[in-house]
N, C-alpha and C positions, 0 to 999 in steps of 0.2 A: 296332851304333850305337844310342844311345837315342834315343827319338825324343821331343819337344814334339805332342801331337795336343788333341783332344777326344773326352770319349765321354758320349755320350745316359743321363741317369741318370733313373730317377722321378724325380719330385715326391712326396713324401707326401700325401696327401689323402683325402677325408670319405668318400667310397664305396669300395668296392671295385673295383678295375680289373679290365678283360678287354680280349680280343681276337676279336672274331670272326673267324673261320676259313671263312665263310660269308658270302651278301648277306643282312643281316640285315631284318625288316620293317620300313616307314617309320617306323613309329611304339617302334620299340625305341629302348629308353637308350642315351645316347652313354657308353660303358665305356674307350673307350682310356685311356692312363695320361694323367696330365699329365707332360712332359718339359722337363727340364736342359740345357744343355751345359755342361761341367766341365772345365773344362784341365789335363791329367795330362802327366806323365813315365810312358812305358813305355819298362821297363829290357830292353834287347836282354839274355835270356836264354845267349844263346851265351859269357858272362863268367859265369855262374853256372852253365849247362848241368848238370855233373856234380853240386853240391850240392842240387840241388830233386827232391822225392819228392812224391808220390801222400797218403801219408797225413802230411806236412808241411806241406806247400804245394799240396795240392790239383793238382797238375801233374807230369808227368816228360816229357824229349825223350829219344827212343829211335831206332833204328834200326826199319826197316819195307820191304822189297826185296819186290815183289808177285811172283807167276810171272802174274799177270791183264796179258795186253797191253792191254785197251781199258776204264778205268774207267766207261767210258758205256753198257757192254754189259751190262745186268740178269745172264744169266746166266752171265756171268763172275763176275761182283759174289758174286753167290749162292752158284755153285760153288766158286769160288777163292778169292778177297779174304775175302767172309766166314769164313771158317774159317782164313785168315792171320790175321786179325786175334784170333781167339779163341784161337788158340795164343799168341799175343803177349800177350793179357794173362793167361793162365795164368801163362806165364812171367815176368813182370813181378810177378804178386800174392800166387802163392804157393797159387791160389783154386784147389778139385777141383772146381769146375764154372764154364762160363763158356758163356753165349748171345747171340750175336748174334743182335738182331730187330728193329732199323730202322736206314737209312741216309739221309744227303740228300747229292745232288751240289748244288755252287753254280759257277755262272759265270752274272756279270752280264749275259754279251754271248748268250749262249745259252739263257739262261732267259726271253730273249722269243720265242724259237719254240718250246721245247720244256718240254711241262707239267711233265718231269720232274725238271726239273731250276730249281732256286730262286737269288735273287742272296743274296750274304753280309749276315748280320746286321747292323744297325747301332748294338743296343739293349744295353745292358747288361742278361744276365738270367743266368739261371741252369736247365736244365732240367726240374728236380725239387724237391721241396719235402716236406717232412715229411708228407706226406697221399698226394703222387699217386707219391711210390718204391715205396712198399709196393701200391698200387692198380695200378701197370706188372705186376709181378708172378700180383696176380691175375688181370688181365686174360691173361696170356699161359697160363700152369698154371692148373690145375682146382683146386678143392674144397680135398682136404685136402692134400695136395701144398703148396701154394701156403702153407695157413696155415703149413704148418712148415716151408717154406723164408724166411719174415720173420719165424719165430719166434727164430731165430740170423743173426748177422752175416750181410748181403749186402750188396753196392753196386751204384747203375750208374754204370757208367765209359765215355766217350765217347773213342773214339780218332780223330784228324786227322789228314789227310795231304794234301797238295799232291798233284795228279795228274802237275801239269805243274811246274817248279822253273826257276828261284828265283822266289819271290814275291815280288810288287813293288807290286802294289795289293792294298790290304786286306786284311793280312796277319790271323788271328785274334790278338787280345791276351786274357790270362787274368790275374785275380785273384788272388794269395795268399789260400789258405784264411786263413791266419794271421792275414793286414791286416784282417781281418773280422768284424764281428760281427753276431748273432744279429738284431739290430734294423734290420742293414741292406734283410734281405731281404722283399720285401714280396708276397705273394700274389694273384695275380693270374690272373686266369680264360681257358680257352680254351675258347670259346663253337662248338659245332658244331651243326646242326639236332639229331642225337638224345643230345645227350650234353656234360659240360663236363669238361675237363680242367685241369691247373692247374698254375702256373710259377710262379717265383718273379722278380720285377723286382727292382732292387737300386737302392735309396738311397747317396745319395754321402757318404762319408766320407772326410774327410782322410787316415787313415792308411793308406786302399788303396796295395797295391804293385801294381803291375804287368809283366806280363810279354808281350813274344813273341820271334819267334826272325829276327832278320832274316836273307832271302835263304832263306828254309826251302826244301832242295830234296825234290824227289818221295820218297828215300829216309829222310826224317827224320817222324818223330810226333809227335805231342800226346797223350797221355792226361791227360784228363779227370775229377778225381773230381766227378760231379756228385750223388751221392746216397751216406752211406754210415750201415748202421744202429746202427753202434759209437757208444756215446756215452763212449766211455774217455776221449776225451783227441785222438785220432785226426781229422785233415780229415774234413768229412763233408760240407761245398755249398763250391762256389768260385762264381766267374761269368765270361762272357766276352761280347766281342764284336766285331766286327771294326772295324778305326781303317783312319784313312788317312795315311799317311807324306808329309809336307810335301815338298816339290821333287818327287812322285812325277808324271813326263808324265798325263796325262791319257789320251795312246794307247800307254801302255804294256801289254804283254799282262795282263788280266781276272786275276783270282784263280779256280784250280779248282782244287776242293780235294772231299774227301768222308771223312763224317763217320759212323759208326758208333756207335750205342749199345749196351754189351752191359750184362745184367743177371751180376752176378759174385756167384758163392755158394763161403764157406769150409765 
């Protein structure tokens, strides 16, 4: 079903935005973005399911059956699920190399006792940007390695999955690479004590399609193009972030879901 929501977009504006990640000192610059609320249609994917691609639309839904019984158990996560998931997007990309090297779990209701675990987004962003894809990579491989693995095509591709199903609050909604242009996305900093990082916000534009998958259960995915180094013609940034479905109870079961970033090399 599509759904009538709203989603949080920048504002364009004179500074550059960030986020600290950190208690910043009293006397640092106010950096967060300035923000929209924007009234969209997101179109229940499940009527388009089988036409939408990775390098088209910046998206695909897939199947994903874990053998991991507990996704809140690190090393489950680690031994199991990770290495599920990097088979999955071999298979999916066609890529001879494929790493998984970060993950977040989200639930709203749980992320107030437990550090490890975060509530779902509420911003439209994107998690990569022409500067910090290529800089993930250094950061994980050394020296020369590194330079010549972003010397030739690589991406990073984010896969989703609901832990628990069917999704009923805050389901994640994703952008058409397509509906998008180069001018929407706006750079924006992630501010930590020794080091800054950097994302891309996304400005609103009429022509945004949008997508998510309603009732998405535990067996179903998201992949994610959020960075890719092809400049042919190919998705290369989409955006996402999580809405909330109108009539949806308020004590309806929390959204849990966990998210993997893997870096992919053809």
């Amino acid at each position: 079903m599509d759904v009538s929501t709203q989603l949080t977009y920048v504002v364009r504006q004179d500074t550059r935005p960030g986020f600290y990640n950190y208690k910043p000192p009293a006397d640092a610059p106010e950096r967060a973005p300035q923000t929209e609320r924007i009234d969209v249609v997101v179109q229940d994917a499940r009527s388009v399911m089988g036409s939408l691609g990775l390098d088209q639309e910046g998206i695909e839904i897939v199947s994903l059956n874990t053998k991991a019984d507990d996704l809140y158990d690190e090393v489950q996560v680690e031994n199991i699920y990770l290495r599920e998931v990097e088979a999955l997007v071999r298979e999916h990309t066609g890529a001879s190399r494929v790493f998984a090297f970060d993950y977040n779990l989200r639930n709203r209701v749980r992320a107030e006792t437990d550090r490890k675990v975060q509530k779902p987004v509420t911003f439209v962003h994107n998690d990569y940007t022409h500067g910090s894809g290529p800089q993930r990579v250094r950061d994980l491989v050394s020296g020369e390695e590194a330079e010549a693995l972003i010397s030739r095509r690589f991406a990073v591709i984010n896969v989703w999955k609901p832990i628990v199903g069917p999704v009923q609050q805050s389901p994640l909604a994703v952008c058409d690479a397509a509906s998008m242009s180069a001018a929407d996305f706006i750079e924006t900093d992630l501010l930590y004590p020794d080091r800054n990082g950097e994302i891309y916000s996304v400005a609103h534009n009429k022509s945004h399609r949008w997508f998510y998958v309603s009732d998405m259960r535990a067996d179903e995915a998201m992949l994610l193009k959020c960075y890719d180094a092809d400049e042919s013609g190919v998705a290369r940034f989409t955006a996402h972030s999580a809405i909330e479905i109108p009539g949806v109870e308020e004590d309806a079961p929390p959204r849990e879901s966990i998210e993997v970033r893997t870096l992919v090399f053809w």
